[in-house]
N, C-alpha and C positions, 0 to 999 in steps of 0.2 A: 491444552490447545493454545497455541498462540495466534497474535493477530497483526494484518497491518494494519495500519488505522493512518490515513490520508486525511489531510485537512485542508480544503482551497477554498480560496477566495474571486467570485465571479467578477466579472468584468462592473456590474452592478454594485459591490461590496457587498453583497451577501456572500455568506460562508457556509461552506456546506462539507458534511464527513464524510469518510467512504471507510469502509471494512472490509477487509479480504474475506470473502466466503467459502474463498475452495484457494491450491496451488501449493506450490512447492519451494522451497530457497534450500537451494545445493551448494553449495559452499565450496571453492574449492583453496582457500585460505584461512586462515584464521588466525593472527597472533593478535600481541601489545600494540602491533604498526601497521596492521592493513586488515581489512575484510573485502575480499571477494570472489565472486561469483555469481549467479543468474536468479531468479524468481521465475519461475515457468504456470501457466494457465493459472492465473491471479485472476479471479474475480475479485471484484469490488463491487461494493451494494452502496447507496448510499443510508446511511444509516442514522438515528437519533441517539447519544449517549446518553445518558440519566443517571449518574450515580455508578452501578455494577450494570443497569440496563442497557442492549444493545437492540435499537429497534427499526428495523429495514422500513425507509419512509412507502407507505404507499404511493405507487406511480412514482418513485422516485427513481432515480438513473441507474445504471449499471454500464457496467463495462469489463472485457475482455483483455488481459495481457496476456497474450500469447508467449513472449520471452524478453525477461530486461536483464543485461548486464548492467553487475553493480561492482564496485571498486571506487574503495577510499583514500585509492595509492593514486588515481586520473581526477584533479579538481575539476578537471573540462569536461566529464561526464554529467554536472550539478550547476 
């Protein structure tokens, strides 16, 4: 199982994690000089790390990516 693991920084300077809990990354490149293509229905939970631990904060936030394009070949994307 793989994961994304999202780290921000609120406007307050707390920092908070998020983990992908469900979605997909299809790819429709891959070499030495680029990766890309889409992430589709990403949940993210916000989550506590602990060592190997992954712990969905109670009442904590979540959120929906319905679909992102990704490409490391468009700096203007990031």
């Amino acid at each position: 199982m793989h994961f994304v693991i999202i780290e921000a920084q609120m406007p307050s300077g707390a920092q908070k994690t998020y983990v992908s809990a469900s979605g997909t990354l299809v790819l429709s490149e891959l070499s030495d000089e680029a990766m890309v293509g889409r992430i589709e229905n990403v949940e993210l939970v916000e989550t506590v790390i602990s060592g190997s631990q992954f712990t969905p904060v109670s009442g904590g936030c979540s959120t929906l990516i319905p679909t992102l394009e990704v490409s490391s070949r468009d700096s203007a994307l990031y």
